[in-house]
C-alpha positions as CSV (number, residue, x, y, z in Angstrom):
1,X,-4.3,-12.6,-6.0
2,X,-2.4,-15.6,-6.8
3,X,0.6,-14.0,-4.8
4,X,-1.4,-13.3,-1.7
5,X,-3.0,-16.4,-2.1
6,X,0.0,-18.4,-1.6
7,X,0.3,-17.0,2.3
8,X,1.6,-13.3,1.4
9,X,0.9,-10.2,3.2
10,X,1.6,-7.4,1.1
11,X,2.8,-8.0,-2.9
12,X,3.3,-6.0,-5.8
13,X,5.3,-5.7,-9.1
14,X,6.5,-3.5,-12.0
15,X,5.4,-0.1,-12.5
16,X,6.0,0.6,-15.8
17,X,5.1,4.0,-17.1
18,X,2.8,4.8,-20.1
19,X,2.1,8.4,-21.9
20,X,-0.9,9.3,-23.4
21,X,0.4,10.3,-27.1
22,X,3.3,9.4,-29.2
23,X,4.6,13.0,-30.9
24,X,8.4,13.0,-29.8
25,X,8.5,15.6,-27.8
26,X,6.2,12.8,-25.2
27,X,8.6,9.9,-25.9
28,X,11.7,11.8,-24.4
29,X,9.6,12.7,-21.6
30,X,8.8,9.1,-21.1
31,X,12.4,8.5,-21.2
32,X,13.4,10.9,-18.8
33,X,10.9,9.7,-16.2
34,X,12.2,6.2,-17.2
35,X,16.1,7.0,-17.3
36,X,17.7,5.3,-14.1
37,X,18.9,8.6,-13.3
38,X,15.2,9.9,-13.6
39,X,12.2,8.0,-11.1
40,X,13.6,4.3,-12.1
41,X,16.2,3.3,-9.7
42,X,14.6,1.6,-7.3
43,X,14.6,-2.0,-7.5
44,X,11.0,-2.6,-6.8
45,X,9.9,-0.7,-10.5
46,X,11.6,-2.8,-12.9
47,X,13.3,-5.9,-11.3
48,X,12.8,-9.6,-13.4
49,X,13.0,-11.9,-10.5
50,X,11.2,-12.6,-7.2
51,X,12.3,-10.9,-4.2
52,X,11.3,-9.1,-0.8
53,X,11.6,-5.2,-1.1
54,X,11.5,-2.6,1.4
55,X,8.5,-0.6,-0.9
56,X,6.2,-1.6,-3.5
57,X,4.2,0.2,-6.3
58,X,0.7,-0.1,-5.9
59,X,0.4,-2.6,-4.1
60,X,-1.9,-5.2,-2.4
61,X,-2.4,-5.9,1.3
62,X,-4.6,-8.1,3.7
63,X,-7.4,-6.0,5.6
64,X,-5.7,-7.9,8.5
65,X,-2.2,-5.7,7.9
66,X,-3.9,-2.5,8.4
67,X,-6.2,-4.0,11.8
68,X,-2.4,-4.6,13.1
69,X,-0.3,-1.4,12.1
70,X,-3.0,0.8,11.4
71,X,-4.1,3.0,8.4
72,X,-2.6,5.3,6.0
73,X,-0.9,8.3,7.4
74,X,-2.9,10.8,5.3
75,X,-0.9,13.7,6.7
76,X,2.3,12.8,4.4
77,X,1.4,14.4,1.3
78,X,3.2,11.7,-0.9
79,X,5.4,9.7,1.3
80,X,2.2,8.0,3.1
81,X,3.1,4.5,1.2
82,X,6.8,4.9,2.4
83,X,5.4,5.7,6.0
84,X,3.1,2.3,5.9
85,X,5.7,0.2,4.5
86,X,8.4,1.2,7.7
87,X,5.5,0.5,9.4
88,X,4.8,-2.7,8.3
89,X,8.1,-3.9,8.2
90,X,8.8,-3.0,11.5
91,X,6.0,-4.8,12.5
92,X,7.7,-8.2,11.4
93,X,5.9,-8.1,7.9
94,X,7.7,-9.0,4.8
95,X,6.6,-6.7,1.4
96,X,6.9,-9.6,-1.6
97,X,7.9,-8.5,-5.6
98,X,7.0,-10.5,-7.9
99,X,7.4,-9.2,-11.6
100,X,4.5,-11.0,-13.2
101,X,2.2,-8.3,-11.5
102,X,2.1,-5.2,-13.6
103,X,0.7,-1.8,-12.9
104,X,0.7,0.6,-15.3
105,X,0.9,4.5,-14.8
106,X,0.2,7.5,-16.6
107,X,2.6,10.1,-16.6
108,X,2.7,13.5,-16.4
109,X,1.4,14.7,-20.1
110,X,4.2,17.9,-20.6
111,X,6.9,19.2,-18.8
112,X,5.3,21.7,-16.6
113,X,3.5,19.0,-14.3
114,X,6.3,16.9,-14.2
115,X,8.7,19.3,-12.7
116,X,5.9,20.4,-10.6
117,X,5.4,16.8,-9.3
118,X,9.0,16.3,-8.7
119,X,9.1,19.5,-6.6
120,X,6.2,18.4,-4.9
121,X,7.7,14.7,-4.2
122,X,11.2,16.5,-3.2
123,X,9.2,18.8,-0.6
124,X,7.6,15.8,0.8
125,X,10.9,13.9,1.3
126,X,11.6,17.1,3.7
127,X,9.0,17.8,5.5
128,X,8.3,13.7,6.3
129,X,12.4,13.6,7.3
130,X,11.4,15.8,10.4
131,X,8.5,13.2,11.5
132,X,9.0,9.9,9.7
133,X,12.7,9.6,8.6
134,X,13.4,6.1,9.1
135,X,11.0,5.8,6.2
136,X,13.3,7.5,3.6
137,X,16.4,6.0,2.1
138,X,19.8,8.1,1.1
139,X,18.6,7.7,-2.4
140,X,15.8,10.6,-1.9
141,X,18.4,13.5,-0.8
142,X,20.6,12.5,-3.8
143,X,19.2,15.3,-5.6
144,X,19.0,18.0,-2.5
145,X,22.7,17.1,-1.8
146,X,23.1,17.9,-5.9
147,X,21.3,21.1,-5.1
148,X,23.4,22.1,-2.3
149,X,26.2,21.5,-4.1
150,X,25.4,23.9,-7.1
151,X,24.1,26.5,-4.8
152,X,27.7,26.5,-2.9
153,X,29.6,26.0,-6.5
154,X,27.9,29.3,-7.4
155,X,28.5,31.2,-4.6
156,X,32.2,30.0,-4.7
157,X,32.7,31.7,-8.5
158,X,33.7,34.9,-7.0
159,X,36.9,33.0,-5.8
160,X,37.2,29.9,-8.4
161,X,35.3,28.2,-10.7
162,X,36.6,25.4,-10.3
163,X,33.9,23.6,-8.4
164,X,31.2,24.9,-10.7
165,X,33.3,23.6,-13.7
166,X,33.9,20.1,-12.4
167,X,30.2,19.7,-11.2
168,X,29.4,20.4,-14.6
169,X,31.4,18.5,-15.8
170,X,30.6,15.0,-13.3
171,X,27.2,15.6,-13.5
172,X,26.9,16.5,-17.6
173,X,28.9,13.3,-18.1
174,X,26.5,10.9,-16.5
175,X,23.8,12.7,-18.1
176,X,25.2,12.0,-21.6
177,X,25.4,8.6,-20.9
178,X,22.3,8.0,-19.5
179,X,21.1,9.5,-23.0
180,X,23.5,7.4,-25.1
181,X,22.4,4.4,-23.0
182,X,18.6,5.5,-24.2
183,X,19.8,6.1,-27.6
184,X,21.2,2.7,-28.3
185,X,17.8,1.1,-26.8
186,X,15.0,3.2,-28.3
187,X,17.0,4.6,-31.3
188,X,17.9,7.8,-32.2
189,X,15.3,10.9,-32.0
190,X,16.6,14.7,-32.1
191,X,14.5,15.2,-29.5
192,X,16.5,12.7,-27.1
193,X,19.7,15.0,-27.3
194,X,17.3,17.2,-24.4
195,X,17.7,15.0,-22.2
196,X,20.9,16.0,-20.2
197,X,19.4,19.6,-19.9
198,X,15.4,17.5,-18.8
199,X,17.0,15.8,-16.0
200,X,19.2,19.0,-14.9
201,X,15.6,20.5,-14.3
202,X,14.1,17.9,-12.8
203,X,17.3,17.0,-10.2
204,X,17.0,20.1,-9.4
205,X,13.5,21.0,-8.9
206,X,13.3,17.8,-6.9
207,X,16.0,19.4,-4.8
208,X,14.7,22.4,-4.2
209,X,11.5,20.7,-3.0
210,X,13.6,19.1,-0.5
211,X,15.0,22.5,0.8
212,X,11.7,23.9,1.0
213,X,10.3,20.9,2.9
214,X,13.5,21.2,5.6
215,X,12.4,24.5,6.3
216,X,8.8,24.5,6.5
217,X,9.0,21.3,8.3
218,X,10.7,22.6,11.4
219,X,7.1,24.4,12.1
220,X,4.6,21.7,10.6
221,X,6.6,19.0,13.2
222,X,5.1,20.6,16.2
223,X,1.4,20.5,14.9
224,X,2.1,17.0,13.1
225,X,3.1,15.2,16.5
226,X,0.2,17.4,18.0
227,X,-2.6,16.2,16.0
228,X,-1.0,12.7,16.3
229,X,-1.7,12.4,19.8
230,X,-5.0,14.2,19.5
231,X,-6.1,11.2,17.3
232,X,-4.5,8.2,19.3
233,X,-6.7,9.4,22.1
234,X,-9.5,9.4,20.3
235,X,-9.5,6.3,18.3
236,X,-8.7,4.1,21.6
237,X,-10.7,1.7,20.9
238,X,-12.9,-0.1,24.3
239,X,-12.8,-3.4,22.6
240,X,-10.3,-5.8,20.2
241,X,-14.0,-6.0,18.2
242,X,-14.2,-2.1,17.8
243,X,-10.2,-2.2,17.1
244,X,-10.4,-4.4,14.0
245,X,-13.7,-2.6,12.3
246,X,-13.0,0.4,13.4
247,X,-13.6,1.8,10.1
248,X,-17.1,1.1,10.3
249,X,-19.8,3.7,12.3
250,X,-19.6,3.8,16.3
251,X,-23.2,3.3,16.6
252,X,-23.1,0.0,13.9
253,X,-20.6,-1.3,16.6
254,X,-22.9,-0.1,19.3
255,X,-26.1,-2.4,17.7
256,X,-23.7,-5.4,16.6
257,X,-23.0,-5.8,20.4
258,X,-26.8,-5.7,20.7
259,X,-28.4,-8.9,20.7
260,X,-31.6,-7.5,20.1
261,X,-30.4,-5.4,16.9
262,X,-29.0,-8.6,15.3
263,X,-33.0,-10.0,16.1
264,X,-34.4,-7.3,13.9
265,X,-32.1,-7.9,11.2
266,X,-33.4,-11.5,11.0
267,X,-36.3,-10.2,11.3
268,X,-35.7,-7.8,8.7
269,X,-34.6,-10.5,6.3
270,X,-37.8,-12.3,7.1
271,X,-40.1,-9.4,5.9
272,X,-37.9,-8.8,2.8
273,X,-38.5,-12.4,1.9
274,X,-42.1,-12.5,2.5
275,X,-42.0,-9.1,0.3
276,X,-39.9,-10.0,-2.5
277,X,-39.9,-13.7,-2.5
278,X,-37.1,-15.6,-0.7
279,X,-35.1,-16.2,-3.9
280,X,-34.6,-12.4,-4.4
281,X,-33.5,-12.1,-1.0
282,X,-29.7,-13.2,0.3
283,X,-29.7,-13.2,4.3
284,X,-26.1,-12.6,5.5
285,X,-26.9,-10.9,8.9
286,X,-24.7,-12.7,11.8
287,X,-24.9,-16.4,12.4
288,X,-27.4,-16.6,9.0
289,X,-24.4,-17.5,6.7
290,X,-26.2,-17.8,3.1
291,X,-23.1,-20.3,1.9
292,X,-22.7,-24.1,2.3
293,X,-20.0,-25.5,4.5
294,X,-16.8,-26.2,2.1
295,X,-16.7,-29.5,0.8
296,X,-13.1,-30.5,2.6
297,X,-15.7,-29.6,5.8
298,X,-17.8,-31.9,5.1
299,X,-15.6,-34.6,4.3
300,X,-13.9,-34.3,7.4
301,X,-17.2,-34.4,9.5
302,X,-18.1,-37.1,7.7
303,X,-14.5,-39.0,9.2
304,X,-15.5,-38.0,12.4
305,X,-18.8,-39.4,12.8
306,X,-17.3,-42.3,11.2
307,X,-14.9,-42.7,13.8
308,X,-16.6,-41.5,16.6
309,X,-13.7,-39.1,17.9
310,X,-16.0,-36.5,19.8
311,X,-14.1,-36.2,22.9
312,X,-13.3,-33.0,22.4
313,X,-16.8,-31.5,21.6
314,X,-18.4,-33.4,25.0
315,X,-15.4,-31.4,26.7
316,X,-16.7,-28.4,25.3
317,X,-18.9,-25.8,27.7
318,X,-21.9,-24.1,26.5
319,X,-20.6,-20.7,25.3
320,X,-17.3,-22.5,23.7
321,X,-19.8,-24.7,21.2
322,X,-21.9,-21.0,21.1
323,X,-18.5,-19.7,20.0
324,X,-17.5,-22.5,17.6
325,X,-21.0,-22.7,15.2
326,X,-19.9,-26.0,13.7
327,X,-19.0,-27.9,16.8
328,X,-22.3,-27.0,17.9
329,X,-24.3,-28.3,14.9
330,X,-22.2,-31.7,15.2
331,X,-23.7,-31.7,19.2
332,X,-26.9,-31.1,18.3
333,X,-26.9,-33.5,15.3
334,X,-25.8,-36.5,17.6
335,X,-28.9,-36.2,20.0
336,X,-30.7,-36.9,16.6
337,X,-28.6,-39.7,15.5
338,X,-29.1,-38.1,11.6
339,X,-25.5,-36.4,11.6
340,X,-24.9,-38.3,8.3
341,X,-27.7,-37.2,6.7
342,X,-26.7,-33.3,7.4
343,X,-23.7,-34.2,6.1
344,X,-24.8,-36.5,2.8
């Protein structure tokens, strides 16, 4: 909050990952997930310092962000916060870091479910590259290039093995010291020694993912970009009012412009009252506000009466003093002469 607070639009932090028990077996896990080589290379997961990022980990918005750019694109199975973030930096917003916010996040408890999620990430980077791909960065087809490039090494072993044998040997060489790099900051477990062989899975389930996602993407486009226009049409909204609570009901919108239905929920809060007892009852319906005027307003009011600057509210028609509650109240208070006394 304190982030947003200071005039931010969209902030987050760290995302540092936690595991639900502490057998070995779990702590190399954690350490794959965590290896830089693994899910931590993006600067927005572990950074120390302030900055602006192009993505952010959980993070938190103004309502206002998403009455500008719109919603989530719940279509993108797990690329929706890339998509929002493109969105919203396209759309002249900055995305702040700041490492004293911390979210914390489970990971996947064995093996299984974490190669299945990295399929499932990797098959997402696919099929969003053939609708959204300014949203993606070269970092997420590192591992489908990896996977193409042991798929042709393969395939070239009838001739040489040369490529095979130098892959191997690149790729099993970062590996090891990505583990002796672990080693040295955790200490040494057996169980870390995996680790080269964890992240050979994972790169290239992650890959394959990808592949999958190319494929099946070149059909899903067509129906994607369909339903997208299907959905533009129908949320056009008549008004800038419907447009900016437009995830509220139709028909509350309908009543709201209703001065009648704002009547009966006065009304309303009348009966409760006399039912429950005024004290049990908190009447927020429009232009009922159950809060005092900040104190700064006050004060301020108070110079103005003093000085007698009210040029600008005698200036003022009708419906622009309707519009402006508190310019209004000052009007109305003047006729009285006992503007002090509201104010005191």
């Amino acid at each position: 909050m304190a982030v947003i607070s200071q005039g931010e639009f969209i902030c987050g932090g760290k995302r540092p990952t936690i595991i639900e028990s502490d057998d070995p077996w779990s702590k190399t896990l954690h350490q794959v997930e965590e290896a830089m080589l693994g899910s931590s290379i993006a600067s927005y997961r572990k950074a120390d310092s302030p900055r602006y990022v192009k993505s952010i980990f959980h993070g938190m918005y103004k309502k206002s962000v998403f009455n500008h750019v719109g919603e989530l694109d719940e279509r993108l199975g797990r690329t929706e916060d890339n998509e929002i973030h493109d969105r919203l930096l396209k759309a002249g917003y900055q995305i702040k870091y700041d490492p004293r916010i911390v979210s914390y996040q489970y990971m996947r408890p064995n093996f299984k479910k974490m190669v299945k999620q990295k399929y499932s990430n990797g098959y997402w980077i696919g099929m969003t590259s053939h609708v959204r791909p300014s949203c993606l960065s070269l970092y997420h087809f590192v591992p489908f290039v990896f996977t193409l490039a042991v798929i042709f090494s393969i395939l070239m072993l009838p001739v040489t093995g040369w490529f095979l044998g130098l892959l191997a040997l690149v790729y099993f060489g970062a590996m090891a010291a990505v583990t002796g790099l672990t080693i040295r900051k955790e200490g040494f477990l057996p169980h870390y020694l995996a680790m080269p062989f964890l992240l050979l899975v994972v790169h290239l389930a992650y890959g394959f993912g990808t592949i999958v996602g190319l494929f099946n993407g070149l059909r899903w486009r067509q129906e994607y970009l369909l339903k997208r226009k299907k959905q533009k049409k129908q949320r056009n909204p008549s008004s800038p009012y419907e447009r900016k609570i437009s995830m509220y009901s139709k028909q509350i919108v309908k009543n709201c412009a209703n001065a009648s239905f704002i009547r009966k929920m006065f009304e309303k809060g009348l009966e409760l009252a006399k039912q429950y007892g005024s004290e049990n009852v908190y009447d927020f319906s429009i232009g009922n506000p159950f809060a005092e005027p900040p104190v700064d307003l006050r004060e301020r009011m108070k110079e103005l009466v003093t000085n007698q600057v009210f040029t600008v509210i005698c200036q003022m028609s009708v419906s622009q003093m309707y519009a402006r509650r508190w310019p209004l109240i000052i009007a109305n208070a003047l006729k009285s002469q006992s503007l002090l006394a509201i104010l005191s």
